[in-house]
N, C-alpha and C positions, 0 to 999 in steps of 0.2 A: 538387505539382511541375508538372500540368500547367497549371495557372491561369501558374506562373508562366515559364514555359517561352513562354505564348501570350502572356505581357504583353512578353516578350522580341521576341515578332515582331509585333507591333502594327507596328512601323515601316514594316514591307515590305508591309503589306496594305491600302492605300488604295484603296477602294472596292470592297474584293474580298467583300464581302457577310458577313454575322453570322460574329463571330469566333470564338462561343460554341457553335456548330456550328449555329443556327437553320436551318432549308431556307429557302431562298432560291430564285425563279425562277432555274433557271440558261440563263444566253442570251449569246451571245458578245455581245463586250464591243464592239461598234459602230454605227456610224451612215453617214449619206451621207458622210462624210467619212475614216470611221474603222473600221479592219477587220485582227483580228491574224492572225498565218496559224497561230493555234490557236485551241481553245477551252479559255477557263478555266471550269474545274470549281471555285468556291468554297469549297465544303464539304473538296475535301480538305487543305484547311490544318487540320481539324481532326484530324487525323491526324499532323500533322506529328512527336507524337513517337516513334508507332507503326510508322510506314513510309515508305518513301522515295519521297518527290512531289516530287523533284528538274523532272518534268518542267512541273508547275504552275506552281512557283517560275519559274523561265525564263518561263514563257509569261505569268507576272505580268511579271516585266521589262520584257517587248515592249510587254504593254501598257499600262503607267506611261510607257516610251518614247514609243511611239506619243500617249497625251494631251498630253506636252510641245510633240509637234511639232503638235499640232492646235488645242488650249488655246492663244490667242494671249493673252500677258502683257507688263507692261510690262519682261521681265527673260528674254530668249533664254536658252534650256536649262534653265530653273527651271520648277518646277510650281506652279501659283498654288493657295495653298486656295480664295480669292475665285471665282477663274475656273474653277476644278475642280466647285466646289459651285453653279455659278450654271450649268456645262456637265449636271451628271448631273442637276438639276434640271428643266431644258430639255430635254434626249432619251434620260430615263433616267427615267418616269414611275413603273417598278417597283419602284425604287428607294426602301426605308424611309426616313421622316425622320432614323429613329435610327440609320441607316448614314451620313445626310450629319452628323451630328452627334460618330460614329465619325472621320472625315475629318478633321475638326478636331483629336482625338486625337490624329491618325497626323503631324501638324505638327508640336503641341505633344510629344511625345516624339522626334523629330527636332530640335528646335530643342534639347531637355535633354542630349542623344548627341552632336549633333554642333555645335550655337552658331552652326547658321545662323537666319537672320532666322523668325520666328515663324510666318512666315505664304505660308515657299518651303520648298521642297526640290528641291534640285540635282540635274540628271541624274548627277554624279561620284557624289553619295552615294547614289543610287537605286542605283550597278552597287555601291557598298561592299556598301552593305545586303543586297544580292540575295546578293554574295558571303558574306555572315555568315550569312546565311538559307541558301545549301545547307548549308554545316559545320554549322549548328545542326541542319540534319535529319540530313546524315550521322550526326551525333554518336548521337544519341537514337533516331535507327530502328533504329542496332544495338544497342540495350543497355535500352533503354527496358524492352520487355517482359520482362528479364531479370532488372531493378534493381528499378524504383518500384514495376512493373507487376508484381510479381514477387507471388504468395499462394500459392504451393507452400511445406511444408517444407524447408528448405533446410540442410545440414550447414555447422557454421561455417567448414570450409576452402573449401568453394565460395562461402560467401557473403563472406569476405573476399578473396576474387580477384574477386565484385562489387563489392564497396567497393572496392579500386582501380580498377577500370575507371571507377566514379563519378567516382573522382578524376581519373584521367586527361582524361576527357572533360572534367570541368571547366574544367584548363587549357587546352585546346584552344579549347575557347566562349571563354573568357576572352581569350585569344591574339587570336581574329579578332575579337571587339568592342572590343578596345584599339586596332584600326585604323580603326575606325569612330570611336570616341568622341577629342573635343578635348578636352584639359585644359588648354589655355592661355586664356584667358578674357579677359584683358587688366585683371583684376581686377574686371570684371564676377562677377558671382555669378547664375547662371540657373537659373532655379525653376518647380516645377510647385506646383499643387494637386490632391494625388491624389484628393482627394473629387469638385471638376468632373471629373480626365481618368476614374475610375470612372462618373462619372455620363453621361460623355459615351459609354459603350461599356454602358451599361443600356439593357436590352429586357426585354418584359416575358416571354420565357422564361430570361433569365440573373439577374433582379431578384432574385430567392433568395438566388444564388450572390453577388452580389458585393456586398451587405448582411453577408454574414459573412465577406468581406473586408475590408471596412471596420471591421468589429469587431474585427478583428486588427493593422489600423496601428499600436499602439503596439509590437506584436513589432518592426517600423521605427527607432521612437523607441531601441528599446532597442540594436540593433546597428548604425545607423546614426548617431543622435544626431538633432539638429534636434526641428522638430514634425513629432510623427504625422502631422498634414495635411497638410504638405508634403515634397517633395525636393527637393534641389539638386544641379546637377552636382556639387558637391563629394563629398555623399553615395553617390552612385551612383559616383562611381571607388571611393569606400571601399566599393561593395560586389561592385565587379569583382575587386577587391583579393581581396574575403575571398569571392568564390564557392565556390570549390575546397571549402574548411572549411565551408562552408553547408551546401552541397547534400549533403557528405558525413555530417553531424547530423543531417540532415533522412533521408536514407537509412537511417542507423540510427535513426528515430523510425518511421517509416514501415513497414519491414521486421521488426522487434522481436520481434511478435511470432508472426514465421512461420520462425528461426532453432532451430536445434537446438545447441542453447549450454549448456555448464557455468558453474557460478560463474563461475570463475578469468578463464572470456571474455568473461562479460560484464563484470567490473570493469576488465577491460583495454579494451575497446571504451566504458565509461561513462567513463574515466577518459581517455581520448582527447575522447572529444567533450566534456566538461567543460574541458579545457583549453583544444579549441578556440574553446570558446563564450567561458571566461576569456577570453581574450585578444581577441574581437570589442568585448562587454562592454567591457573595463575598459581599453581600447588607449590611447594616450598623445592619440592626435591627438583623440581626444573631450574631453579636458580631465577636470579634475577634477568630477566627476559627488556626488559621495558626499551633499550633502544637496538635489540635488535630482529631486525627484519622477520615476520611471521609466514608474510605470505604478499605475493604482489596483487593489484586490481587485473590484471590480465588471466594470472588465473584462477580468482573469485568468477572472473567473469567466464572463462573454457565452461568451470562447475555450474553457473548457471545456462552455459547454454546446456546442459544435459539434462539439470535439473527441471526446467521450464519448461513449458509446449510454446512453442516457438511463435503459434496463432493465439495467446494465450499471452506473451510479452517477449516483445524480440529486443533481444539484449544488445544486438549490434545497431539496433535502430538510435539504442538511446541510453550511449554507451558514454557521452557527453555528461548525462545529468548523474548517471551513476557516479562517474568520478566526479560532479560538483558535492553531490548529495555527501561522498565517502568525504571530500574535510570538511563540509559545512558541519557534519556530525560527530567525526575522529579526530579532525585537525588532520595535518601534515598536507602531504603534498597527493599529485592522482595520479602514483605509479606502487605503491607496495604502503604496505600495513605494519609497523612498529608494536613492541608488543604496550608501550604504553599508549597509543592508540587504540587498541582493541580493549585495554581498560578503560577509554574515554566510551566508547558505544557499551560496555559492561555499566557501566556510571551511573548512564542516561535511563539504562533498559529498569536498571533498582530501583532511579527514584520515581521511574514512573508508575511503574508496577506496585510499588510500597504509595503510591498517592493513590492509585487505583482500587486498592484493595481496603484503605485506610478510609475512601469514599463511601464504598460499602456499606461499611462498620457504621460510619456518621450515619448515614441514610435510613439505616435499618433500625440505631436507634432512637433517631429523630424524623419516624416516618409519620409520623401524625402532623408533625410542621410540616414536610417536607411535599405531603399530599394535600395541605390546605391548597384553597385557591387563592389564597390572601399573601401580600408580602410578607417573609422572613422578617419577624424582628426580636427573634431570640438572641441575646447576649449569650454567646459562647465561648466567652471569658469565665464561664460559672464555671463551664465544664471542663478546661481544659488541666485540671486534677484528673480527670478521669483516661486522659491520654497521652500520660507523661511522656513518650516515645512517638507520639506522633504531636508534636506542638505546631510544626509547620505547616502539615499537610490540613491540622483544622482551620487553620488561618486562611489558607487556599480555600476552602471547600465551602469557609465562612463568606468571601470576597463573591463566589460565584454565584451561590442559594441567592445572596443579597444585593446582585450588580445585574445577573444577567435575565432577563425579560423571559425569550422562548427557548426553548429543552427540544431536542428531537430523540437522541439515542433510539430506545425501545420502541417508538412511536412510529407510524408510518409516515405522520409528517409531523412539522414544528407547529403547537397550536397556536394561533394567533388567534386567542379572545379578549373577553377585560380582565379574567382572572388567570391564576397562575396552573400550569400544569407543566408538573418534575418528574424524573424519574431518574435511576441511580446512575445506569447507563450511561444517560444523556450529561450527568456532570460530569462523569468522567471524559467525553466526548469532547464537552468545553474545552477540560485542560488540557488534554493531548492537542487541540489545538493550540490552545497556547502557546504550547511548548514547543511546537515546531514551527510555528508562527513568530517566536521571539526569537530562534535561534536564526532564522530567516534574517528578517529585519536585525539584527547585531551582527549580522555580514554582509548584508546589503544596503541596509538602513542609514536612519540619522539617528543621533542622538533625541531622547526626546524632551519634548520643551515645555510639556507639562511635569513641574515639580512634583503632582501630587502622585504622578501617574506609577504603579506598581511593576512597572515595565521601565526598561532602560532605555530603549530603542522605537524609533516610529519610521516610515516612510511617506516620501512625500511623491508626488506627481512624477516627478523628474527620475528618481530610482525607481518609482514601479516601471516607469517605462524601462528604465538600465536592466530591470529584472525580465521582462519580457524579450527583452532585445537578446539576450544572453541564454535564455531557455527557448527560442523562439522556434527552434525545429523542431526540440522535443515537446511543447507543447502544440506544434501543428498536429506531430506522430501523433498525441494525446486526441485529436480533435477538439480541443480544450479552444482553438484559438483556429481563427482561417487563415492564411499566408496573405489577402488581402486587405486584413487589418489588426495587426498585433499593434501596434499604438494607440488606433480607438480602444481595444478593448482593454489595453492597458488604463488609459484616461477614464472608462465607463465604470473599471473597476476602483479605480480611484476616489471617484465620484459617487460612487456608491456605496463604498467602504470608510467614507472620511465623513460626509454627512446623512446620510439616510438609515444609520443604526439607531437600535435606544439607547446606546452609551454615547454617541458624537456629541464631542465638545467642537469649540469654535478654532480650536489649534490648527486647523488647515493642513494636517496632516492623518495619514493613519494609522493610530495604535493598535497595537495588538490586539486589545481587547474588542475595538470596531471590526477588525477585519476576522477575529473569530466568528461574530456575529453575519460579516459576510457570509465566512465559509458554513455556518450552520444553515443560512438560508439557502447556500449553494447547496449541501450535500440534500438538503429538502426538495428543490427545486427538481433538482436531477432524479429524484429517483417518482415524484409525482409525474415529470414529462415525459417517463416512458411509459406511464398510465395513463395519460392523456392520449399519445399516441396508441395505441393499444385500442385505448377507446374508437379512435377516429380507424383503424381498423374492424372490429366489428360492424360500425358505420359504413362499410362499401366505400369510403373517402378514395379518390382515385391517388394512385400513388406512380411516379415516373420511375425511370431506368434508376435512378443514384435513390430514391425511398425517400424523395421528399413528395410533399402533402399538398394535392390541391389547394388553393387560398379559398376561394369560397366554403368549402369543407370545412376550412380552420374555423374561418370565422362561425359558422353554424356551429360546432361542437365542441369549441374551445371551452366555451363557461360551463355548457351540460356533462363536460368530462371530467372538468373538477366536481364539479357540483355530486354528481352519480357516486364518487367514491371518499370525498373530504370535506362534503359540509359540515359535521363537526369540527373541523380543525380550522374554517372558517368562516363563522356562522356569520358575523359582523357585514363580511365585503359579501354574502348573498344578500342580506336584509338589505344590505346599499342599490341592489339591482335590483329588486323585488322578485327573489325568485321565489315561485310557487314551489309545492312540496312535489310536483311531478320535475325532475332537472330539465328535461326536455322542452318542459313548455317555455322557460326564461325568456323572457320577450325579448323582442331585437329592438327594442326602442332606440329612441336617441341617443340618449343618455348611454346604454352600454354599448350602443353601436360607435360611437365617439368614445368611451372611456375602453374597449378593445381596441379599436384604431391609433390611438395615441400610443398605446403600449406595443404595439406591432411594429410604427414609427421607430420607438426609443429604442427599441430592440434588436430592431434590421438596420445596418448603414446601408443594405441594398434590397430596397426594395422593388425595384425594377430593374429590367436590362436598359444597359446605355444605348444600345444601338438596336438597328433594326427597329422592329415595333413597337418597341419601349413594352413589353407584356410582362406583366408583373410575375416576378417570379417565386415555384413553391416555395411550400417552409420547409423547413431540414427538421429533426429532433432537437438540435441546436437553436436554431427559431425558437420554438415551441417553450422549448428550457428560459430563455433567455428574457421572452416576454413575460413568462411567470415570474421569472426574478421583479424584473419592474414592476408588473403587482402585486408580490409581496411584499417590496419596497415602503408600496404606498400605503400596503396593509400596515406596516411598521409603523411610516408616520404617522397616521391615523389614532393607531394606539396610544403613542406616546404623549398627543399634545390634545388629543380630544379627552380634556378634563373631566368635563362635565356628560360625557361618556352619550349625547346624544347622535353619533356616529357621523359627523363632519368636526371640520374646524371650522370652529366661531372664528369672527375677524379680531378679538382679542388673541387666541390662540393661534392664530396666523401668526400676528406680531410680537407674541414669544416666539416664536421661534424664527423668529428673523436672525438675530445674532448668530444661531449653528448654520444658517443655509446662507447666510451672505458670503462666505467663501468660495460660494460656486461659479457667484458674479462677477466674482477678481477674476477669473481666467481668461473670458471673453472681453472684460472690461477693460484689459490694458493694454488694447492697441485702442483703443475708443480714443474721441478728444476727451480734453481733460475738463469739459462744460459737463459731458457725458457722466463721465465718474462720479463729479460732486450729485448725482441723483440717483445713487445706488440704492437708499431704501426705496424710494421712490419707483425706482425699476423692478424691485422686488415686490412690492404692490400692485404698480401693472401686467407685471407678469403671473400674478393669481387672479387679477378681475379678468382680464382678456385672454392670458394661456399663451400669450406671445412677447416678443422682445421688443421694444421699439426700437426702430430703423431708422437711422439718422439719415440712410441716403434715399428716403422715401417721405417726399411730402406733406402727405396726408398722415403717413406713422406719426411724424414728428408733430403734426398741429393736433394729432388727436392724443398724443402725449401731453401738451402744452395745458389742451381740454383737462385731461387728468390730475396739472399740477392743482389747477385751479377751483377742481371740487374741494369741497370742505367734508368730506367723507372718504379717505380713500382705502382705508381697511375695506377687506372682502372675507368672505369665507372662502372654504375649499373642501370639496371633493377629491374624492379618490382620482375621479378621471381629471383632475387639475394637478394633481401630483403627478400622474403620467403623464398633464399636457407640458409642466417645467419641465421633467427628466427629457423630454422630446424637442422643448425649445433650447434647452440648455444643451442638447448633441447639437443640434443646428446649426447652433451658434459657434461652438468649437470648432467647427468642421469648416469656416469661415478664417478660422488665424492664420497667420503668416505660418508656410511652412507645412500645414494641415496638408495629408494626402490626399490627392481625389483622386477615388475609387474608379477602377474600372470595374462595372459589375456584369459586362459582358461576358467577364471571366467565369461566370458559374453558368454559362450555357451548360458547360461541362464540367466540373469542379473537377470532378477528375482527374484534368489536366493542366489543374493552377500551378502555378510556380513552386517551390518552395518557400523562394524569395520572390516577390512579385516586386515592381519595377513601378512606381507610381505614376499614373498615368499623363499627371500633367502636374507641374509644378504648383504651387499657392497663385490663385488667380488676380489678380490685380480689380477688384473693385472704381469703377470708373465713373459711378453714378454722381452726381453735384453734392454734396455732402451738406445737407439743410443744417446742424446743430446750430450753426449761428442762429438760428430763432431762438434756441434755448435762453443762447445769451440774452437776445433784446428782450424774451421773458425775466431775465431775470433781474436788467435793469428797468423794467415796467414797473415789478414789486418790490424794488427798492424805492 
């Protein structure tokens, strides 16, 4: 704002020394001839938008006056650049090169303003200028510190009585430089090159600054049209035009994030300046733009590296997913931007923003349903008279009250109880995943093979991995993923997003809607497990060189960490442990000392180093994150199938839900013999009474399977720590297939200094043990 506030008064500052606030000798501005009856002070036009130097201003006038009358030119009451630059040369020895080089500037954007001769400026336009130059400080010394300058907290009723003062002022600026500027041209067309007038206003303490000014010209091309490199008066009335709406964007980019804002304000404030930007963009008097080139990714990307703090998100780390990210969402290709591209991301930003607000609307006035703890079963077909203009968005907003289980948004985490708890927020959190979740999956995806499904696209096992494989350094950068297993955690995500939601059907694949449900337990997970650690920091827990977490430590205050700050959000899986009302006391019995161990298992593919001592190694935040996921998991299934709400599964309610979780079985099942296979429910059944898989190449597994076919009871119940002990045999088990990487976990001696691409340590190991299934057989011709 202030670069551009200063480029605004460039015009009034002929030879008034560095614009850029350089010190400059300051020495009244005369000679034997020449003498103001002030002294200008230079520098404080650097202030111009901080305070009022109204008195400078004037005392500039005098003495641009005064040059006129002393500068003898071939043109009475004109100021000669020739004869200006040949006078401060002559009795102005203190005078930088790069100030008479300035001078030249201060012409050539007088000749762009007002369409006089290139190389005068008139004493009339010197008293306009001067006049535009107080209002321009008026304007900005009182609001300046309040608006741009603003890095206090700020509540959004006070900060939009700032936005409009921005506003206001705008028109104002606007008002007195439309008294300055000519638009009648006589069909002349008068042009700068802002690279020379840049170059001519570079010294070598601004050379920095206006280097990454120039790496911003095409933001120009884009709101104004023409070339980056140049302007024309025509352009600069389009952007007198469109000040007001500029500088009002830019306020809201600026300000963002020192605002105390709910949702609802900010999609109303995004959704304001997205229009206003629409219509700068895509205005009529630019002409039809759509196939050609706006702006390239190389230099969106320059502009973000300025824009950014580089500890904050480093652009060249992951500069890869930027260009997947720009056509998963624009289309075209990842070198330059089209303007009907930029209307493809304008598109997206409406209808989401128009679904977001349209949410609201619903919520607020169906907030009595909406805050029941009971399911949705309002017909909202009654009502959709009442929202002629939005029919879609109730459809959507209908699909989610009424499909989707747990809500986080507003919430500090997602409640997982038996009844329901909404909030407006958290729908709209749903869809925004969705939506980027569908656009995912319809470029990376399959087609999907449920008919009924509202979604076109699903992924299966085989693309999430294509998708990890593909983002796999940007999600190392992300610490989202370790370089020693982007395929497990590919497979786990799978596994976890295809059956263990309350929406997973038996399709064997995962649809958007599951894997929304993922990412709401993820973004849950992640922001409880740096409360948990936290925790285990007030706790004295010792913590190594990389900040991971003694294990004994974990173990002690893993449940009392949750427990201390989210037992409402899961009252259920405390009653399941018996915790008392003190967190801390939570006993370490069996039962939670086994149902933590199992989830530590499913969570860690390394739980020990390979070599040396084999010494179990700490948890990272990542740990910590990762094993809450898995008992949230289980909290999920719990919910969903425990009926009769006595907080297990009954062994009826096991056997519902055999049909969603026998897909899990297929993975590991199909290099199995095929005696094996034919006892998939069966294996599904042993694997909830005993928590483990049975082993063909192990004797006693296989006879005390045989034991199992032959009881006449074989439904079990299931606990929570039985859901973690399948998620734990079911990694097991994978990590067993042809192909499966084995880990080196020696590698997090130092993590440090893990590969990027890490090199798997030993190929799929050949299993050589006598392979017993043949009993199954002679079982099975026994019971024939």
């Amino acid at each position: 704002m202030q670069l551009f506030s200063l480029i605004l008064m460039l015009v009034v500052l002929a030879g008034c020394g560095d614009l850029f606030g350089t010190k400059v000798v300051k020495k009244k501005l005369e000679s034997e001839r020449l003498k103001a009856n002030c002294e200008l002070d230079v520098n404080a036009f650097t202030d111009i938008l901080k305070r009022n130097i109204s008195t400078d201003i004037r005392c500039l006038e005098e003495n641009l006056n005064l040059f006129i009358k002393v500068v003898k030119t071939d043109r009475p009451g004109h100021l000669s650049r020739i004869s200006l630059e040949q006078f401060v040369i002559k009795n102005r020895p203190d005078i930088k090169p790069e100030m008479v080089r300035a001078m030249k500037a201060i012409f050539d954007v007088n000749y762009l303003i007002t369409g006089e001769d290139q190389e005068f400026i008139s004493q009339g336009n010197i008293k306009k200028m001067i006049t535009f130059a107080l209002l321009f400080n008026e304007k900005t010394s009182q609001h300046y510190l309040n608006t741009f300058g603003n890095t206090k907290q700020t509540p959004w009723d006070i900060y939009s009585f700032e936005r409009g003062i921005v506003a206001d002022s705008a028109r104002s600026i606007v008002v007195g430089l439309r008294k300055i500027f000519k638009d009648d041209r006589k069909g002349e067309i008068h042009k700068l090159n802002v690279l020379d007038l840049l170059d001519n206003f570079t010294t070598e303490d601004n050379r920095d600054q206006l280097e990454k000014v120039k790496k911003m010209l095409f933001v120009k091309k884009i709101i104004l049209g023409g070339s980056k490199e140049e302007i024309t008066h025509v352009e600069l009335e389009r952007l007198l035009l469109n000040l007001q709406p500029l500088l009002t964007v830019a306020h809201d980019g600026i300000r963002f994030q020192y605002i105390t804002i709910g949702q609802v304000k900010i999609l109303e404030m995004l959704n304001l300046d997205l229009r206003d930007l629409d219509d700068l963009i895509h205005q009529g008097s630019l002409g039809n733009r759509d196939n050609k080139v706006l702006f390239t990714i190389d230099e969106m990307m320059d502009v973000a590296r300025i824009l950014i703090d580089k500890n904050d998100f480093d652009v060249d780390k992951f500069s890869n997913l930027i260009k997947e990210v720009k056509k998963l969402v624009m289309g075209g290709n990842d070198r330059e931007v089209k303007g009907i591209e930029l209307k493809a991301l304008f598109n997206h930003g409406k209808t989401i923003l128009k679904s977001g607000l349209s949410f609201h609307d619903f919520y607020r006035d169906f907030r009595i349903v909406m805050e029941s703890p009971l399911p949705v079963t309002l017909n909202f077909n009654e009502y959709r008279h009442s929202y002629p203009h939005h029919q879609k968005e109730l459809l959507t907003f209908e699909r989610i009250v009424k499909k989707y289980r747990f809500f986080k948004g507003e919430f500090e985490s997602a409640y997982f109880v038996t009844g329901f708890k909404r909030n407006a927020d958290a729908i709209f959190e749903v869809y925004l995943l969705e939506y980027g979740i569908e656009m995912l999956f319809a470029k990376y995806g399959v087609k999907s093979p449920n008919a009924d499904n509202p979604f076109s696209h699903s992924i299966d096992q085989f693309k999430m991995r294509d998708i990890f494989k593909k983002f796999e350094k940007d999600l190392i950068e992300l610490k989202l993923v370790s370089p020693l297993w982007p395929t497990i955690t590919a497979d786990n995500v799978s596994l976890l997003g295809t059956l263990f939601q309350y929406q997973s059907d038996k399709n064997a694949v995962m649809d958007v809607n599951e894997a929304t449900e993922f990412g709401i337990t993820l973004i849950t997970s992640l922001g409880v497990s740096e409360k948990i650690v936290d925790f285990m920091k007030d706790k004295k827990c010792s913590f190594d060189q990389f900040g991971r977490v003694e294990p004994d430590c974990v173990r002690r205050n893993f449940f009392p960490a949750i427990c201390s700050q989210y037992r409402p959000y899961y009252p259920l899986m405390f009653s399941a442990i018996n915790a008392p009302k003190i967190c801390e006391n939570i006993p370490q019995d069996e039962f939670n000392v086994a149902f933590l161990e199992r989830a530590i298992v499913a969570a860690r593919p390394c739980t020990h180093y390979t070599d040396g001592n084999k010494e179990e190694i700490w948890f990272t935040k990542d740990d910590i994150n990762t094993m809450l996921m898995v008992i949230l998991h289980a909290e999920t299934t719990v919910l969903r199938w425990d009926t009769n709400a006595n907080n297990i599964l009954d062994a009826d309610e096991v056997n519902k839900a055999y049909d969603i979780y026998s897909p899990a079985l297929d993975g590991f099942l199909e290099s199995r013999p095929a005696i094996i296979k034919k006892f998939k429910k069966q294996i599904y059944q042993y694997l909830i009474k005993y928590e483990q898989v049975p082993d063909e190449k192990n004797f006693s597994s296989v006879w005390k399977f045989i034991k199992f076919l032959m009881s006449f009871n074989k439904a079990h119940p299931a606990t929570r720590k039985t859901i973690t002990s399948v998620l734990m045999a079911i990694g097991e088990e994978n990590k067993k297939l042809p192909g499966a990487p084995q880990i080196d976990c020696n590698y997090l001696r130092d993590p440090d200094t893990i590969p990027t691409a890490v090199v798997p340590r030993a190929s799929f190991l050949k299993d050589n043990r006598t392979d017993h299934s043949g009993l199954l057989n002679g079982f099975l011709e026994y019971i024939d």
